[in-house]
N, C-alpha and C positions, 0 to 999 in steps of 0.2 A: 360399541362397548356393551358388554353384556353385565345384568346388574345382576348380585347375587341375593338370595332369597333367605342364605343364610344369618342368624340373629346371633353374633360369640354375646355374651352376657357381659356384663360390666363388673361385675363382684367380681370384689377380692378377696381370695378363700387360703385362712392361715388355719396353720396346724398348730394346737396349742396345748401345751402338755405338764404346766407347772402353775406359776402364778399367775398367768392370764386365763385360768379358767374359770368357770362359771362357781362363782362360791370361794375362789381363794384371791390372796392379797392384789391384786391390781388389776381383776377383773372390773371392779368399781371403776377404777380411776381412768383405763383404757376402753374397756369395749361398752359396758353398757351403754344404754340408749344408742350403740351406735351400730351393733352387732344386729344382721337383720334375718341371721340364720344359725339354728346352734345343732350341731348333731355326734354324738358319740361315736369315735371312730379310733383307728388304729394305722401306722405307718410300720415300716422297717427300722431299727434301731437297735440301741441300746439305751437305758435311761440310769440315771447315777443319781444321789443327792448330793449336794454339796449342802459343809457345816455350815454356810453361811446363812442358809436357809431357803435355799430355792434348788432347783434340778437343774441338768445339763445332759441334753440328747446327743450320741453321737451316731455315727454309723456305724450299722449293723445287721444282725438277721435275726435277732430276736423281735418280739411286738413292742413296742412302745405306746400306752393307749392314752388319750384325750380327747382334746374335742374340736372339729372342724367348724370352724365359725367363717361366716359370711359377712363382708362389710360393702355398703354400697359405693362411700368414697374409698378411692385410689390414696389416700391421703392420709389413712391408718398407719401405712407401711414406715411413713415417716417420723409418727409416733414410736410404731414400736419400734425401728431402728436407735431411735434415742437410748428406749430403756433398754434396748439388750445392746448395748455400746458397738452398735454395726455402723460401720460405714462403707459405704463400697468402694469406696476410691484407697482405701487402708487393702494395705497386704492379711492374708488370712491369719496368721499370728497376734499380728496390731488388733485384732477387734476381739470382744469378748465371746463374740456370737459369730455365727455369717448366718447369714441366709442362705436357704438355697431350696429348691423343687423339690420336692419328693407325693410319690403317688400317696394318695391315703384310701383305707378302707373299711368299710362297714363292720362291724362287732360280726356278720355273716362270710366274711370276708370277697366280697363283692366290692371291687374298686369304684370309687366315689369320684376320681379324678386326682388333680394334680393339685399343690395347694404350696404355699412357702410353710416353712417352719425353719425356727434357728435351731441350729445347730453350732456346739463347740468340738473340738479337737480334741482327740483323746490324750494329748499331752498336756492339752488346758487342765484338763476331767484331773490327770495324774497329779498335776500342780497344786490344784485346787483342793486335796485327799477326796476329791468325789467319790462315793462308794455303792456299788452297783444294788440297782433295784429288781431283781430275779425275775418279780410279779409285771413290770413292766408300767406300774401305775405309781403316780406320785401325790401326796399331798403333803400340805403345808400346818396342818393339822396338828399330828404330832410334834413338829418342831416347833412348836410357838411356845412351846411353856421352856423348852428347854435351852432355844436361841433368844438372845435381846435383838430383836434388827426392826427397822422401819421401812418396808417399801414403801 
């Protein structure tokens, strides 16, 4: 048997583009102290805000920009399946979110690799009156004085 020399890494590398970023509502509660890598980056997308006061990425070909965060337990992803109401055994309709792959990359546009980020459905987006972000960047900033919500 031949042994390989190759090292795959153990992080798990999420794309995060609303309230899990660094400085908005539930990057306390989720990532800090747990996040062991943070880097400004960009995927394929579309990004929307919804009135309730967070965003929803769907697919697209415009830029979408956040932030690729590294976590060294596998055991994140069950976190944030919580809060973004994912479950994988649910049909893609049934969940708020889905997860799924998407390449992400550098503000120089130099791909970084592959990473999860949720994603909703643009009938969700429609549902929801999401209303598209042109700039591709979201925060939660401006909505706080104008939504009541508690993440």
């Amino acid at each position: 048997m031949v042994k390989s020399s190759i090292k795959f890494s153990d992080l798990v590398w999420v794309f995060v583009y609303g309230t899990l970023k660094p400085g908005e509502a539930n990057y306390k509660k989720y990532c800090a102290g747990k996040v062991v890598g943070v880097k400004k980056a960009f995927v394929q997308g579309k990004l929307f805000a919804l009135p309730m006061g967070y965003p929803a990425m769907t697919l697209g070909d415009s830029h979408v920009y956040g932030y690729l965060l590294s976590f060294a337990n596998s055991r994140i992803l069950n976190e944030l399946d919580v809060l973004e109401n994912y479950q994988p055994s649910r049909q893609l309709a049934e969940n708020l979110y889905n997860r799924q792959i998407v390449e992400v990359y550098e503000l120089q546009s130099l791909s970084l690799g592959w990473a999860w980020v949720y994603l909703m459905t643009l009938e969700q987006v429609d549902q929801l009156a999401g209303f598209l972000q042109p700039d591709g960047w979201w925060s939660g900033c401006g909505l706080r004085a104008k939504y009541s919500y508690d993440l």
